[in-house]
C-alpha positions in Angstrom: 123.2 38.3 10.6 120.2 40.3 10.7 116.7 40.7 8.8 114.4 43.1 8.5 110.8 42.2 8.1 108.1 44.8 7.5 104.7 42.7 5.8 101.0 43.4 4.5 100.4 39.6 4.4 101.4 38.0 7.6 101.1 35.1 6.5 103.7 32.4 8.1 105.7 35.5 8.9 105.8 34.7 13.2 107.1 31.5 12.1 109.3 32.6 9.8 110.9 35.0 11.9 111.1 32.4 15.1 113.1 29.9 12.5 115.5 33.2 11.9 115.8 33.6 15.7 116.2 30.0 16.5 119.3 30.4 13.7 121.0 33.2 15.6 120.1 36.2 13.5 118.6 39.1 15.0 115.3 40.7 13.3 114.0 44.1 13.1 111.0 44.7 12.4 108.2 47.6 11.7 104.7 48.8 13.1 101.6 46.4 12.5 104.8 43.2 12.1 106.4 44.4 15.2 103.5 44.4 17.3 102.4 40.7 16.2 106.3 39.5 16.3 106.2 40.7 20.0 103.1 39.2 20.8 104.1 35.8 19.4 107.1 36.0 22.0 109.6 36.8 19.2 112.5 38.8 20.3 112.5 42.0 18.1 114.8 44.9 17.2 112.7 48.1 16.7 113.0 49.9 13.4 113.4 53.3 15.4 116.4 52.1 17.1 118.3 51.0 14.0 117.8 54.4 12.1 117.9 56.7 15.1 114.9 58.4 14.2 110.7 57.6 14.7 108.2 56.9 12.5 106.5 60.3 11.1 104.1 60.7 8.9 101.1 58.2 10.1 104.2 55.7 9.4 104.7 56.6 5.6 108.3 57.5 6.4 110.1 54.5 8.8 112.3 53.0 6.5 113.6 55.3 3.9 116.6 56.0 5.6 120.8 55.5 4.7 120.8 52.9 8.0 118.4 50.8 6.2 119.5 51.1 2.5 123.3 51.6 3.5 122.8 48.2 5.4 121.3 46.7 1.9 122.9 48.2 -0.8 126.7 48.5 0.5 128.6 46.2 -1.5 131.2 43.3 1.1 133.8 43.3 -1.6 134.0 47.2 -1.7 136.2 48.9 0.9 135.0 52.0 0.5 131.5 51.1 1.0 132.8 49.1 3.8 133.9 52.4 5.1 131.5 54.3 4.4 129.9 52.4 6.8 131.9 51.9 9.5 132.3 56.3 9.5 127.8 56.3 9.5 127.8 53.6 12.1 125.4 51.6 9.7 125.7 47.8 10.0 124.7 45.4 7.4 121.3 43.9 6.7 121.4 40.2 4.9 117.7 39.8 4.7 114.5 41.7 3.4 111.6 40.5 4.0 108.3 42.5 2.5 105.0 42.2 0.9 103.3 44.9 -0.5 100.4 47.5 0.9 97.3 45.4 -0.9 96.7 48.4 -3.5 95.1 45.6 -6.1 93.1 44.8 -3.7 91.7 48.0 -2.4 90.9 49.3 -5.7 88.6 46.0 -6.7 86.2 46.9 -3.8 83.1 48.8 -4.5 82.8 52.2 -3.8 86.7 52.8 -3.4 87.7 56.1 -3.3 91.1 57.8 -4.4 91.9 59.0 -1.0 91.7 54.9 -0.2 93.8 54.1 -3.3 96.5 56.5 -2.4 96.9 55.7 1.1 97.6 52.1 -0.3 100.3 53.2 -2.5 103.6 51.9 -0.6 106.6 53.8 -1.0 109.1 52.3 1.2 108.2 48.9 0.8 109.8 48.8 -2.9 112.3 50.7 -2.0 113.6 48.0 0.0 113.1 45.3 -2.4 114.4 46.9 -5.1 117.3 48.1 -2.8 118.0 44.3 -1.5 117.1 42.7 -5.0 120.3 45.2 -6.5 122.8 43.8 -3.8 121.4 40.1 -4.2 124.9 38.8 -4.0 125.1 39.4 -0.4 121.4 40.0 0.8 118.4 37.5 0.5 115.4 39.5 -0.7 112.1 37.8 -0.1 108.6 38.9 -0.8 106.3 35.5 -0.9 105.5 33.1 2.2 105.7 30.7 -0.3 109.5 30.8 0.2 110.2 30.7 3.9 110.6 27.1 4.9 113.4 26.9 2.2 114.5 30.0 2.9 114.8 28.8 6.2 116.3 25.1 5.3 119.2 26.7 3.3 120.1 29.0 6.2 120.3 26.3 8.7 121.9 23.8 6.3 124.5 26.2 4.9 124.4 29.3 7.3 123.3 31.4 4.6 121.1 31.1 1.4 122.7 30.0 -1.8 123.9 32.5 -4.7 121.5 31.1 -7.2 118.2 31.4 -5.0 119.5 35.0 -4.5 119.2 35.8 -7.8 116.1 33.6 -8.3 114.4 35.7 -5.1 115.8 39.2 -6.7 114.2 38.3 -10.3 111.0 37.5 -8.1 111.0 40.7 -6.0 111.8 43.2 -9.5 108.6 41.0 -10.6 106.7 41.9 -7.4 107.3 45.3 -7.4 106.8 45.7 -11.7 103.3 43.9 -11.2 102.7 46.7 -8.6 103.6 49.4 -9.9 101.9 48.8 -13.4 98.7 48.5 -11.2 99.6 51.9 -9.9 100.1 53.4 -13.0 97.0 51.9 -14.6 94.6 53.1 -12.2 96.1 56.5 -11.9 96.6 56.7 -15.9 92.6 55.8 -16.1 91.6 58.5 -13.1 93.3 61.3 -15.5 91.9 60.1 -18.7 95.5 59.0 -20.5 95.6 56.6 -22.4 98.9 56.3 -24.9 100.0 53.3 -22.6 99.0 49.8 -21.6 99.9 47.7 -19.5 98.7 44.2 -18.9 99.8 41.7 -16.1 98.8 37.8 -16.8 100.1 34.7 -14.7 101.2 31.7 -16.2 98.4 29.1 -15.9 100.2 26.1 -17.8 103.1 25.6 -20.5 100.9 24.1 -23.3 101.9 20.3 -25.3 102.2 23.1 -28.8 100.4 25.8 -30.2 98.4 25.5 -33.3 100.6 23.2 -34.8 102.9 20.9 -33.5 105.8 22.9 -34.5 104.8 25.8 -32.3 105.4 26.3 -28.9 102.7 27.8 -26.8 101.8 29.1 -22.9 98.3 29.9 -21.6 98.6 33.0 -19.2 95.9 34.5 -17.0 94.5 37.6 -15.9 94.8 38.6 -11.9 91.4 39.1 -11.8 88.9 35.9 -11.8 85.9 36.4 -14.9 83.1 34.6 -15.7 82.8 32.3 -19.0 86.5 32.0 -18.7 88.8 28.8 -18.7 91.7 30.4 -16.9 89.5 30.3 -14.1 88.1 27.1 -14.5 87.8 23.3 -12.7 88.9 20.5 -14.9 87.3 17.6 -13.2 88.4 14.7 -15.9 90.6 14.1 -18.7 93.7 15.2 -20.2 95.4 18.6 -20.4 93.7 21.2 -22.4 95.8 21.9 -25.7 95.9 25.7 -27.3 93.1 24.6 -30.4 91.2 23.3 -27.7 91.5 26.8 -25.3 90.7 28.8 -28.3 87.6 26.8 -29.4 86.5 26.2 -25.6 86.9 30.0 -25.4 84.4 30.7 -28.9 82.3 28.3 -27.0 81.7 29.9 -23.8 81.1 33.4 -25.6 78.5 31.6 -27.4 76.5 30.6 -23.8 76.8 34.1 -22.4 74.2 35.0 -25.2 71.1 32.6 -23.7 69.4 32.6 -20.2 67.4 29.7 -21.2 68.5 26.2 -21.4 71.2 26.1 -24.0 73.3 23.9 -25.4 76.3 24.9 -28.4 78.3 22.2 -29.9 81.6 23.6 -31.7 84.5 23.2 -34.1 87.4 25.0 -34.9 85.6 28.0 -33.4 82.0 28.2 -35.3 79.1 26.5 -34.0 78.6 23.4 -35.9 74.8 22.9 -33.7 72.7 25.1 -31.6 69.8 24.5 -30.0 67.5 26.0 -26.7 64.9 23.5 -25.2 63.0 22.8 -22.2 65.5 21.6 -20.5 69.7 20.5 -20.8 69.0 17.0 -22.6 66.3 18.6 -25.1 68.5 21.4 -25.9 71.5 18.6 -26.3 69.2 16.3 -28.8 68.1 19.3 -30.5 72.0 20.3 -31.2 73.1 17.2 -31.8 70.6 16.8 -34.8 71.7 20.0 -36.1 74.8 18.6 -37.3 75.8 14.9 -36.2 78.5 15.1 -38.6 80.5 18.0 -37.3 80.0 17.6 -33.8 82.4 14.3 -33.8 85.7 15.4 -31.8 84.0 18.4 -31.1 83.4 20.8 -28.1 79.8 20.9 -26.3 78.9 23.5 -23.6 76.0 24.0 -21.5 74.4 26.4 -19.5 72.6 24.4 -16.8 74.1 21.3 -14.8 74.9 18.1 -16.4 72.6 15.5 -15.2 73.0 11.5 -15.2 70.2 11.7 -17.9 72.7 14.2 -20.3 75.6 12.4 -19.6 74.2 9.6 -20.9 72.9 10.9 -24.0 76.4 12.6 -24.7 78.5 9.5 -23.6 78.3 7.9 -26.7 79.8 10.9 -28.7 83.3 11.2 -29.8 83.6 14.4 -28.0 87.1 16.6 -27.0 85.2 19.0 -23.8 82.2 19.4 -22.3 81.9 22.6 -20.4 78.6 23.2 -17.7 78.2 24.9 -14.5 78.7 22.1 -12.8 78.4 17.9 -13.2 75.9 15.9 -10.6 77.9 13.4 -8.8 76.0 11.0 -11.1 76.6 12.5 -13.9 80.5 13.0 -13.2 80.2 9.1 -12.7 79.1 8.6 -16.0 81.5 10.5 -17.8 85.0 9.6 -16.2 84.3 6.4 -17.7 86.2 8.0 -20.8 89.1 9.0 -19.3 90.3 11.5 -22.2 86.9 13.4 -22.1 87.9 16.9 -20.7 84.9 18.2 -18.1 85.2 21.6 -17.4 83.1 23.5 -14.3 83.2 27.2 -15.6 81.5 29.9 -13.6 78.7 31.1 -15.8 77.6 34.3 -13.5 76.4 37.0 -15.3 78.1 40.1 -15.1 77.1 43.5 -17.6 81.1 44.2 -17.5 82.4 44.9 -20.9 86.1 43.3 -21.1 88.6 44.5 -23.3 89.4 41.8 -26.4 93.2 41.5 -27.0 94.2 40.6 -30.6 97.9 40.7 -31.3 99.3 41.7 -34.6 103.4 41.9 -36.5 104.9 44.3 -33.8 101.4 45.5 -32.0 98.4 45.1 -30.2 94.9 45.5 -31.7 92.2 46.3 -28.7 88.6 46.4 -28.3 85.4 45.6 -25.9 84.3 42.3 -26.7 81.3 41.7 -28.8 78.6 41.3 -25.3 75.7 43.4 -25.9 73.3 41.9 -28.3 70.1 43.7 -29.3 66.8 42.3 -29.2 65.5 42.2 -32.7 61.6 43.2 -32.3 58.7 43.6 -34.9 59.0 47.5 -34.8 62.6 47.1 -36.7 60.7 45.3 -39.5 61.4 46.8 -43.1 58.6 45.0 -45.2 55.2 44.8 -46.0 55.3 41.5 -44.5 55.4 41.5 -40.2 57.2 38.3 -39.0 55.1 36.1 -36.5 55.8 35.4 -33.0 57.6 32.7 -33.3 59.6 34.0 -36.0 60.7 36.8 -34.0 61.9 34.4 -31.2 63.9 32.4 -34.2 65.1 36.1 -35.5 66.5 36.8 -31.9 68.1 32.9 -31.6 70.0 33.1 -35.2 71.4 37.2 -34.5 72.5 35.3 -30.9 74.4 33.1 -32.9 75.5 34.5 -36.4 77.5 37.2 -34.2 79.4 34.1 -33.3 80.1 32.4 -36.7 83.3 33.6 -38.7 82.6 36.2 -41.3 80.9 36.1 -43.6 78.3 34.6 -41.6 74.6 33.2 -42.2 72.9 31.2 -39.7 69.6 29.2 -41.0 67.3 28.0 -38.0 63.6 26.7 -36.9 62.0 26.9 -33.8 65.3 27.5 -31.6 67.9 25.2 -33.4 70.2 25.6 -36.1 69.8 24.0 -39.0 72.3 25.4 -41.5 75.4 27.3 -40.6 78.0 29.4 -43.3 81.3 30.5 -42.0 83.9 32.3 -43.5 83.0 32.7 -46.7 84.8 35.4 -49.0 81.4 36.6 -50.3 78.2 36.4 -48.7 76.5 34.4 -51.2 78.8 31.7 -50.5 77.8 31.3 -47.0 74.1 31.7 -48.0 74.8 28.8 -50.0 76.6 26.7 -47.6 74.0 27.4 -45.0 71.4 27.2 -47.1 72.2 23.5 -48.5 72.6 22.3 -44.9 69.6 23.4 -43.8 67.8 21.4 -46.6 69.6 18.3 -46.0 68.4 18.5 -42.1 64.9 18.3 -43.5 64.5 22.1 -43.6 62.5 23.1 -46.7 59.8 25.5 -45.1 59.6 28.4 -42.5 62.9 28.8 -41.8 64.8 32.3 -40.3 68.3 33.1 -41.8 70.2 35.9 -40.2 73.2 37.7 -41.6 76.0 38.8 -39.3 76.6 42.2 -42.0 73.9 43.6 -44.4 73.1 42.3 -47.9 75.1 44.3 -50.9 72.4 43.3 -53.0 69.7 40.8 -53.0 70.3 38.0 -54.6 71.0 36.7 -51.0 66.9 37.0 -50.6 66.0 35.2 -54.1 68.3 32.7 -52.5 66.8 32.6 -49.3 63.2 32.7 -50.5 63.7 29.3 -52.6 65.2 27.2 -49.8 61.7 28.2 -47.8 63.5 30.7 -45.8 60.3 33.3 -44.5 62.1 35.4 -42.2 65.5 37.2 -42.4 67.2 39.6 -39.8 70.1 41.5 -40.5 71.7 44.9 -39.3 70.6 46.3 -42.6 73.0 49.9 -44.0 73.8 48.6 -47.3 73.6 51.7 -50.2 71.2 49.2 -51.5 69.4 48.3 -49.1 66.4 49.0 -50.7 67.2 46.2 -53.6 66.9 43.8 -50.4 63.5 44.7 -49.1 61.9 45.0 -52.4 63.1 41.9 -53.6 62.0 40.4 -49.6 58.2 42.0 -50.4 58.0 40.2 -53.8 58.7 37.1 -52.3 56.6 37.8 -48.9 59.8 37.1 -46.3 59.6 39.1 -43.6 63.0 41.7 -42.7 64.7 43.7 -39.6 66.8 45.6 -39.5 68.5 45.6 -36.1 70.8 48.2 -37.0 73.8 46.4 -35.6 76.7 44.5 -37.0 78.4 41.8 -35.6 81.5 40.8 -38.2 84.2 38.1 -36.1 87.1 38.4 -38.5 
């Protein structure tokens, strides 16, 4: 019996190939996996002396050659491959073993070139996989140290590995070399400006309990490459597994903290934020929230942008909460928590990053694709539209409710005083309707004067501001572009609110 291995990652590969030795097969093997099989005192068979011919090139051409895919592809139950053979003087090969030039790799460093790319492109490496996955009936095809030591125990319990882990490693090694060469195509499709394709690759991170409903099944997949303010890259450090309403909410969450450098704290149901507040610290942005809306929060989602202390965790203990998500937990604070063993604590990497990922939305029999929402602008006095100029601390209000309405459902109005929400109206199918809702809850909070509204899309007309103005609202920002715009403002000078126009919308449908 013989193997050939030729691998990137080395990983476990000396002792893999002294177990195949040890079992009486005979291994080739090819440049860089040569060398480091010979120096581990492995007995190997050059893969210049199987084809008859030397590696050329600067070793892109060793193992594209009939000796090597004759051995792998020739079918045992065929005679006239058999022959075929036997005329060529080609002998069988019963095991492939490869991993892939690290292309993925190469092109995530900085500064990478396309001379660098290219020369990471492997060519005969899928060749042989593919080649040994096809005739998986008679060869073992392997391409992840994850599978030697069984590899290894099936071959010394049964002198060769079973059908069905054949076919498993073939299905595996088709996979290996699809994932590779979509990351081929992708980068070379982006270097000459195509677009018409796209391809995606996600791992499966965890089969989920259900989807939205108990009636629908449901798997949470992630991307190759790790991203901040994401939960397919995050610790869970207590309670129970994460269920798909609770990913997508966690999710809304999270794009809610990327907004604030300052201490932040967003609490959140079925994807709107139900309270919102900054402070001085973690535990006075978390009182502030809380207060927003003690209601809504229960079986909610909180998130933070600073550690969790012993001091928060004990002033969020006695919630009913489903997550809390932070940077990280004190040892003390961790304490605290675990005590409620079906509280869900997620450490989530909040590093900044200006990278502008794409947002995938699927639809009946398509894909709808876009940048997220990242880039806020700051709202300033100079985009002010009325008599009226807004005060400083108005202005820092304006800039905490546009942070935030770009994060409430459409149609969206956020009412808030000095850095917390007081009212919030979500999903309304008129604007006025969310006004109202907002509006309402803002009042029963013990918000009747100087409040800041802000309107995720501009007013049609203004009876938004009449609204606004009789619930003690004095400031509004909104991206402004309505035909009537001018209905708005003149309606916002009457009643001596302060307007900007930030000139940028911010609908979540």
């Amino acid at each position: 019996m013989k193997a050939l291995i030729s691998v990137s990652d080395k990983t476990g590969v000396v002792g893999f190939a002294k177990s195949l030795r040890a079992l009486g097969w005979d291994v080739i093997a090819t440049g860089g996996t040569m060398k480091l099989l010979e120096e581990s005192g492995v007995e190997v068979i050059n893969i210049s002396d199987v084809t008859g011919f030397p590696e050329i090139c600067d070793g892109r051409v060793k193992t594209l050659h009939p000796k090597v895919h004759g051995g792998l592809l020739a079918r045992r139950d065929d005679e006239s491959h058999l022959a075929a053979l036997r005329e060529n003087g080609i002998e069988f090969i019963d095991l492939v073993c490869v991993n892939l030039y690290p292309f993925r790799q190469t092109i995530s460093r900085e500064g990478v070139t396309m001379e660098d790319a290219v020369e990471n492109i492997d060519i005969g490496g899928p060749s042989m996989l593919r080649s040994a996955a096809k005739n998986f009936r008679d060869v073992t095809v392997v391409c992840d140290p994850a599978d030697y030591e069984r590899i290894v125990a099936e071959i010394r319990e049964g002198g060769n590995t079973r059908p069905e882990t054949r076919l498993e490693l073939s299905a595996k090694a088709y996979t290996h070399t699809a994932e590779y060469d979509s990351c081929i195509a992708a980068y070379m499709r982006r270097a000459a400006g195509l677009n018409e394709k796209l391809f995606l690759q996600f791992d499966l991170v965890q089969s989920l309990r259900y989807g939205e409903n108990p009636h629908q099944s449901a798997k949470f997949y992630r991307t190759a490459e790790d991203a901040p303010f994401s939960l397919a890259s995050a610790r869970q450090l207590n309670g129970k597994e994460l269920s798909y309403n609770n990913i997508q909410d966690a999710n809304a969450a999270l794009n809610i903290v990327r907004e604030f450098d300052e201490p932040f704290c967003v609490g959140l149901k079925h994807m709107n934020p139900c309270g919102a507040a900054v402070g001085r610290n973690v535990a006075d942005a978390w009182n502030k929230a809380y207060e927003a809306d003690k209601v809504s929060i229960f079986g909610g989602i909180v998130a933070v942008n600073r550690p969790v202390t012993k001091e928060v965790a004990e002033l969020m203990k006695p919630v009913f909460l489903e997550i809390i998500m932070a940077p990280s937990f004190t040892d003390e604070a961790l304490e605290v928590l675990r005590t409620k063993k079906n509280l869900r604590l997620l450490e989530v990497d909040m590093t900044r990053s200006d990278a502008r990922p794409q947002q995938w939305v699927g639809v009946n029999g398509g894909l709808l694709v876009q940048e997220w929402d990242v880039a806020t602008r700051e709202a300033s006095e100079d985009m002010t539209v009325t008599v009226k100029r807004p005060t400083e601390s108005e202005i820092a209000d304006m800039n905490f409710a546009w942070r935030i309405v770009k994060h409430v459902k459409s149609n969206a109005i956020v009412v808030v005083k000095n850095g917390r929400t007081f009212g919030v109206g979500a999903g309304q199918m008129n604007r006025v309707g969310s006004a109202e809702i907002a509006l309402k809850q803002a009042r029963e909070n013990g918000g009747s004067h100087d409040l800041v509204l802000a309107s995720d899309g501009f007013f049609p007309f203004d009876d938004c501001v009449t609204m606004a103005a009789a619930y003690g609202v004095t400031a509004i920002v909104q991206p402004g572009g309505s035909v009537r715009d001018e209905d708005s403002v003149r309606k916002a000078d009457e009643l001596g609110i302060a307007m900007l126009f930030t000139g940028e919308r911010h609908f979540k449908h």
